[in-house]
Residue, then its C-alpha position, 0 to 999 in steps of 0.5 A: x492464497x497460492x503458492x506463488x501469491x504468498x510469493x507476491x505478498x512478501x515480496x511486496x512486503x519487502x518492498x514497501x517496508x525497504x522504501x520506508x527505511x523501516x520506519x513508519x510512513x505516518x508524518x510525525x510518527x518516525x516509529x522504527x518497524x519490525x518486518x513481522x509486525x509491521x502492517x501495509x496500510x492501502x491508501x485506497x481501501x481494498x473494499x469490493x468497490x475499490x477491486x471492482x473499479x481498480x483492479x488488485x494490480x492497483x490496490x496492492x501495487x506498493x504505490x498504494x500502500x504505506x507502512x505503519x507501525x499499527x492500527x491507529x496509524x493504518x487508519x491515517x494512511x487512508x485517503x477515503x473518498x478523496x476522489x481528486x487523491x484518489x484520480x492522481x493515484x490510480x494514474x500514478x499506479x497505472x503508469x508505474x504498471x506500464x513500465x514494469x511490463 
């Protein structure tokens, strides 16, 4: 990673775990996170495919990730192959991208 996407990581870990309220995005979990332990959760997976089709603008957009407080609930955070899920997302994330620049 560069200097400056190391820049990008932490800020968007910053973002995502500030969104949560330090506390795992996971629906009945509620465990309180850590900044340096916490784990981002992509909700569409960041497999080749995905970058391929998305682009890493939408895979690691804070919109497409979730904070969690570990594996298991990193797994739950997936939506898989949920295509209608997915379509919404990607226009959401699309969306938010247009109004940032």
């Amino acid at each position: 990673m560069t200097g400056r996407e190391q820049l990008e990581y932490m800020e968007r870990r910053k973002q995502v775990l500030l969104r949560a309220g330090w506390v795992c995005e996971i629906p009945d979990c509620n465990n309180r996170l850590s900044f340096d332990t916490y784990q981002m959760a992509h909700i569409i997976g960041k497999g080749k495919t995905n970058m391929r089709l998305y682009g890493k603008a939408v895979i690691h957009h804070p919109l497409n990730i979730k904070a969690t407080c570990g594996d298991a609930c990193n797994r739950l955070a997936s939506c898989g192959s949920h295509t209608a899920e997915i379509k919404e997302l990607v226009e959401q994330i699309r969306a938010a991208i247009k109004g940032e620049l």
